[in-house]
Structures are given as C-alpha cells and as structure tokens.
C-alpha angles and dihedrals in degrees: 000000000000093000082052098055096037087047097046093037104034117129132175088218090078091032112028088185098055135054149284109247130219089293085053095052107252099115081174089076107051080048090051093061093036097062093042088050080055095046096046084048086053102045089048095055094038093060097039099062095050077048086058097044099049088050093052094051098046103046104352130249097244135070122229115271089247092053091054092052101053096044131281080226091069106030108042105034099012089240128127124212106192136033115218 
C-alpha cells in the first residue's frame, strides 16, 4: 500500500529531488513503483520456492508418521506443551 500512496501523492514541493505522483500529474510514477512492487513480488517467490525446493530434496518437509503421532512438541524440540 505504501508504493501506492507514494506513487499517487508524491510532490516535488516536499522532495525537490523526487518526483510528482499520479495527483501531480506524472502517471509514470505511480507505474514506475508498480512495476518494481511486482518485480520485488516476483524475485521473492521466486526465490522462495527454489528455497523450498532445495530444502525438500535435501532433508524432507515432512516428519515421520511416528513422530506426528506422538507430538511435534516432544520429538522435534523435547518440549512438551500440555500436561496431562
């Protein structure tokens, strides 16, 4: 929402070094940050998903069966959560 704003509200009265947004009449602005808010989207699922990948072909996403019966509390970080 931030890109948005900056994009439709930007004025070079407060940065004389910037740039006037949509309201200012410079469209091209508010496109500009669009299109690197979809970029940035892009590149971080992007990697994520490589991320995720790497991750299930090395050691798995998954616990054993045996381990999701008994508690993921227990097994995987010797807590327990309840007592019964």
């Amino acid at each position: 929402m931030g890109t948005l704003c900056v994009g439709l509200f930007a004025s070079t009265a407060v940065n004389p070094g910037g740039a006037d947004g949509l309201f200012g009449g410079n469209p091209g602005q508010l496109f500009i940050q669009l299109k690197g808010a979809l970029i940035v989207s892009v590149y971080a699922f992007v990697v994520s998903w490589v991320i995720f990948k790497v991750i299930h072909a090395t050691i798995g996403m998954r616990v054993t069966d045996e381990n999701e019966v008994s508690g993921l509390d227990s097994t995987e970080h010797s807590e327990t959560a309840y007592n019964n």
